[in-house]
N, C-alpha and C positions, 0 to 999 in steps of 0.2 A: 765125624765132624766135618761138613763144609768148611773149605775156607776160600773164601772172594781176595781176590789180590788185583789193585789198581794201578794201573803203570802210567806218569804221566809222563807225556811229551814238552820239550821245553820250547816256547813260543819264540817267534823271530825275534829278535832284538836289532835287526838293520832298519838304518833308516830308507823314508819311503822312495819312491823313483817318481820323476816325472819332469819331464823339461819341456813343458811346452806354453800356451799360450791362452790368453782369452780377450774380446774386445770387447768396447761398450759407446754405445751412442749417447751423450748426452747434451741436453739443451746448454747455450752458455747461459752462464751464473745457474746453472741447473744441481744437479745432485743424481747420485748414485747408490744404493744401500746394496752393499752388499750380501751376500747370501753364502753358506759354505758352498754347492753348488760352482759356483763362482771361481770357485779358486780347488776344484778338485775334479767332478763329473761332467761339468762343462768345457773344461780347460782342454785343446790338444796339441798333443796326446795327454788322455786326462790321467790323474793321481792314480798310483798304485803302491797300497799299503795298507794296515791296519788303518781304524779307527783315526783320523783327520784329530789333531790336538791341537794345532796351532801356525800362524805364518808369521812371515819374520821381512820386515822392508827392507830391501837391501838397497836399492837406490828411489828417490821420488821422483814424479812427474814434473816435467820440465813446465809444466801449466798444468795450475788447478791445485788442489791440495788433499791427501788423504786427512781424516779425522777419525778419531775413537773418542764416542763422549765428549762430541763438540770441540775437541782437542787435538791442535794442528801435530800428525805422527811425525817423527825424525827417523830417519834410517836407522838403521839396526833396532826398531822398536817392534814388538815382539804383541800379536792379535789371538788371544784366546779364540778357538771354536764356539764357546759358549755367549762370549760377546760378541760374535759374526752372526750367532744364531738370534741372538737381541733384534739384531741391524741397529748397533751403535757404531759398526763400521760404513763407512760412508768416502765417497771422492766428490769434492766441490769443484765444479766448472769455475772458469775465469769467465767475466765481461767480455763482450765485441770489441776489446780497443786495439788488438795486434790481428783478431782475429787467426785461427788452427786447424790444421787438419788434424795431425797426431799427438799424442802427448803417450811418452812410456815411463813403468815402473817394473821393477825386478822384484822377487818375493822368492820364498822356499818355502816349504811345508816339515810338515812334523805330524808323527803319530802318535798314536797314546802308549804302543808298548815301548820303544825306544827312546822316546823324547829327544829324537837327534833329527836334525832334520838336513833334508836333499842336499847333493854339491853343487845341481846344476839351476842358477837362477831361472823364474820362468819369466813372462811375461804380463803384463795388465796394459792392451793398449787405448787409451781414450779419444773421440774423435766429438769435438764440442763446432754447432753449427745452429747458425739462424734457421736456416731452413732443412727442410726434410733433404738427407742425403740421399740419391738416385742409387741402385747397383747397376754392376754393367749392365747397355742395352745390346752388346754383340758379343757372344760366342761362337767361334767360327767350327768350323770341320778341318780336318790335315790328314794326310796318309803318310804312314813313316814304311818305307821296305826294309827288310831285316832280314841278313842272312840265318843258317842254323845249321851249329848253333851259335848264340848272340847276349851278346848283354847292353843293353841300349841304354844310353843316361839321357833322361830327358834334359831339354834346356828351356828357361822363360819364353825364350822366342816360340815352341812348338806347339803355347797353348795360346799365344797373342799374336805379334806380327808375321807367322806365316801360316795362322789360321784363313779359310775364307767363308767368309768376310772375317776382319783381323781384327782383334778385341777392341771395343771402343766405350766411353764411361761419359755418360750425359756432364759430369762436370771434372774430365778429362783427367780423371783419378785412374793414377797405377794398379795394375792388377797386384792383388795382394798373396791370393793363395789360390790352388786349384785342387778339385775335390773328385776324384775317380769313384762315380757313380754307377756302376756296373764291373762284374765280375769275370776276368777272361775267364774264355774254356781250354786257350790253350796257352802256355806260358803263366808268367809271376809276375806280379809287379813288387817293388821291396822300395821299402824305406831303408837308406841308411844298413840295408844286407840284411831286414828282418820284413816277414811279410807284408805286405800294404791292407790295413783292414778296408773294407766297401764302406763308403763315404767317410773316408778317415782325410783330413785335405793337410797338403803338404805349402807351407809357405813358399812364396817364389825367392824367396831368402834361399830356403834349405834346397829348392829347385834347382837354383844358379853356381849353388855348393856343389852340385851332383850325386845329391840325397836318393834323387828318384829314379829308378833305373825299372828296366822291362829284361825278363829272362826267357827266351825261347824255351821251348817243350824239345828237349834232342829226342822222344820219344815219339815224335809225331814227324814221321817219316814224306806225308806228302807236304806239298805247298798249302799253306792256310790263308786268310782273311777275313778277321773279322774288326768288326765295327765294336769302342769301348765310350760310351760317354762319359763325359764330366762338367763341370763345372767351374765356373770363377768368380772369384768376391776381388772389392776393389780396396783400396787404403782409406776411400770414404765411409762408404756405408757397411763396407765388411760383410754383406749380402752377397749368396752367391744365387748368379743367373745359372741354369741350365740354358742347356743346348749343344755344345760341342760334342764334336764325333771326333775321336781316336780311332782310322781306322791301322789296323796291325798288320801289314802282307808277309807275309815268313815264307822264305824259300824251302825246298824239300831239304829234308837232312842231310848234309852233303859225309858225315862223318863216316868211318868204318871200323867195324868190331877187329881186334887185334888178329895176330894167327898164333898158333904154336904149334908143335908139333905135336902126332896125334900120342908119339911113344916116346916117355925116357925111362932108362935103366936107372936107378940106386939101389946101390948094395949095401946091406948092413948085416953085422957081424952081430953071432945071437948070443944073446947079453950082454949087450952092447946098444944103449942108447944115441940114435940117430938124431942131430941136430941139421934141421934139412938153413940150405943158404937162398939164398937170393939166384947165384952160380946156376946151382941142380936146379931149380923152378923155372926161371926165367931163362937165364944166356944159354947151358946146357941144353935145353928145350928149346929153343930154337926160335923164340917170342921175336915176333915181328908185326909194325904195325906202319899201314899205308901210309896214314895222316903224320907220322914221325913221335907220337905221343909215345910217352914213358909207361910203364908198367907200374901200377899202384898198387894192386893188393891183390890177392884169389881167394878159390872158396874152395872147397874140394864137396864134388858131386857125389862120390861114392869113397867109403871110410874101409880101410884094411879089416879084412876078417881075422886078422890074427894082432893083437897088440893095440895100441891107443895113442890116436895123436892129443898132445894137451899142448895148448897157446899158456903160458905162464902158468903152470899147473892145475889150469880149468882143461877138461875132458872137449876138445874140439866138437860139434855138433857139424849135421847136413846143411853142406850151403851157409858155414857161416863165415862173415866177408874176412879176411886175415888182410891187415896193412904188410908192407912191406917194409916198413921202418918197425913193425917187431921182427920180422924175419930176421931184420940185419941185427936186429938187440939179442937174437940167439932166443928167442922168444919160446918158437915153436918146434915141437918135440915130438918124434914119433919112440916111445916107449917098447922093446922088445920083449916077449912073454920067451921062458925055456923050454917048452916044445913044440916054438916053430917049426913050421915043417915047408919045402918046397919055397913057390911065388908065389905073389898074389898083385892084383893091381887094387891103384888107389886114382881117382877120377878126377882133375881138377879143371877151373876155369881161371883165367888171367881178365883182372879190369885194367884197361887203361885211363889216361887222363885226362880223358871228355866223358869218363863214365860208361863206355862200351863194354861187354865181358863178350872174350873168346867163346868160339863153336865148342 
């Protein structure tokens, strides 16, 4: 007799993530229908989660009005997917009588398998004008030098006033956000300490925060320079111009790999499990390092022929990295077998804290 046996998996139940943004140009006394689109794949950084269920007003626009069904929304009022998918969601422009550039509104999302939605509001910003709004007409070039290795945070000023020519916007509109359109080859760019996606664009909001940062290659030993382009959109039209050059100059890696000594003795008594320290690896050993960096973690290159090292009772493997905060937890174990016999050597490397490993 066959027998089929089904094993299910239990689906997330966390609500979805997403903090970020989307804008919209509309005529005044105009209108806007929204779209799910709008408020998840368009948005950034756009929605991530299950299946899109619903949004939730958390504050209104200071001008203009959101509607469901003809019907002026109040904050905290709560937009089925299904009725976005109608387009009975909608934002009405104001008349020319104060005349605006911006108008914002906060919302959060919700999915279908948790029906809990995000903590962090996003944004909806509106930009209502008589006439066609221009994006910027100048994106300048700038060269930044950077030692290595480096963590650089960009500032507003790096992609506008000490651009040249320095950002400028036909109807003298603030730069809004800028958009890294091209891929370095060597270093990181990171949002906020997570990688930067290609034309993912960062507000000069989060810019000014020191959101955006640039991480040298400590790997790339000579001096480099290259050239990264991007982009800027303005607080009017929210268009972004191309043309700006990031170029990147990185000095040669100034760092150096640690030293240790090439030989230490540990003695261990047979049947007698060996708790190796911090002491016997590092200070014993003689670890010394130019740039005054700490000693992080080893790996051991070659494993004893008699006995068994194990990290918290997993069997240690070639080359694999050991912290030294288990070291000091009494972590890691060299195991004695009863008929050892004689010495034998055991081969290790020392990292330190720019990432070097010892000869």
């Amino acid at each position: 007799m066959a027998i089929l046996t089904l094993s299910y998996s239990a689906q997330s139940s966390s609500a979805p993530t997403q903090s970020g943004w989307n804008a919209f140009k509309v005529d005044f006394e105009g209108t806007h229908t929204f779209t799910v689109a709008d408020l998840t794949t368009d948005t950034n950084p756009e929605y991530v989660g299950n299946t899109f269920y619903s949004t939730k007003i958390v504050t209104l626009p200071s001008k203009g009005t959101l509607q469901l069904s003809s019907v002026n929304i109040s904050a905290g009022d709560e937009i089925l997917a299904t009725d976005i998918a109608l387009g009975l969601f909608i934002y009405v422009a104001e008349s020319d009588t104060a005349g605006y550039t911006d108008s914002n509104c906060t919302f959060l999302v919700a999915d279908e398998n948790s029906l809990s939605y995000n903590n962090t509001a996003n944004d909806l910003i509106f930009t209502a004008a008589s006439n066609e709004n221009e994006p910027p007409d100048s994106v300048g070039v700038i060269t930044i030098n950077l030692s290595n290795p480096e963590t650089y945070t960009f500032t507003p000023e790096n992609f506008t006033t000490e651009t040249t020519p320095v950002y400028s916007d036909p109807e003298d509109d603030d730069a809004f956000a800028v958009k890294i359109t091209s891929v370095p080859f060597y270093g990181s760019f990171l949002y906020d300490g997570d990688g930067l996606g290609l034309n993912e664009s960062v507000t000069i909001k989060d810019i000014n925060n020191g959101l955006l940062t640039y991480v040298t290659d400590e790997e790339q030993d000579d001096a480099t320079s290259e050239d990264i382009t991007f982009s800027v959109s303005d607080q009017g039209s929210y268009e972004f111009t191309s043309g700006g050059v990031l170029t990147l100059a990185v000095e040669a890696y100034v760092g150096s790999a640690p030293i240790i000594n090439d030989e230490t003795d540990i003695y261990v008594v047979l049947n007698e499990d060996y708790v190796f320290t911090r002491y016997d690896l590092i200070t014993a050993a003689g670890y010394y390092d130019l740039d005054g960096d700490s000693a992080e973690s080893i790996r051991f290159t070659s494993l004893p022929s008699q006995g068994e090292i194990q990290l918290d009772g997993e069997t240690v493997s070639f080359s694999q990295e050991i912290t030294l905060e288990d070291v000091d937890s009494g972590l890691l174990i060299y195991y004695t077998v009863d008929d050892a016999l004689g010495e034998f050597e055991m081969n290790y490397q020392v990292k330190d804290a720019s990432g070097e490993w010892s000869d």
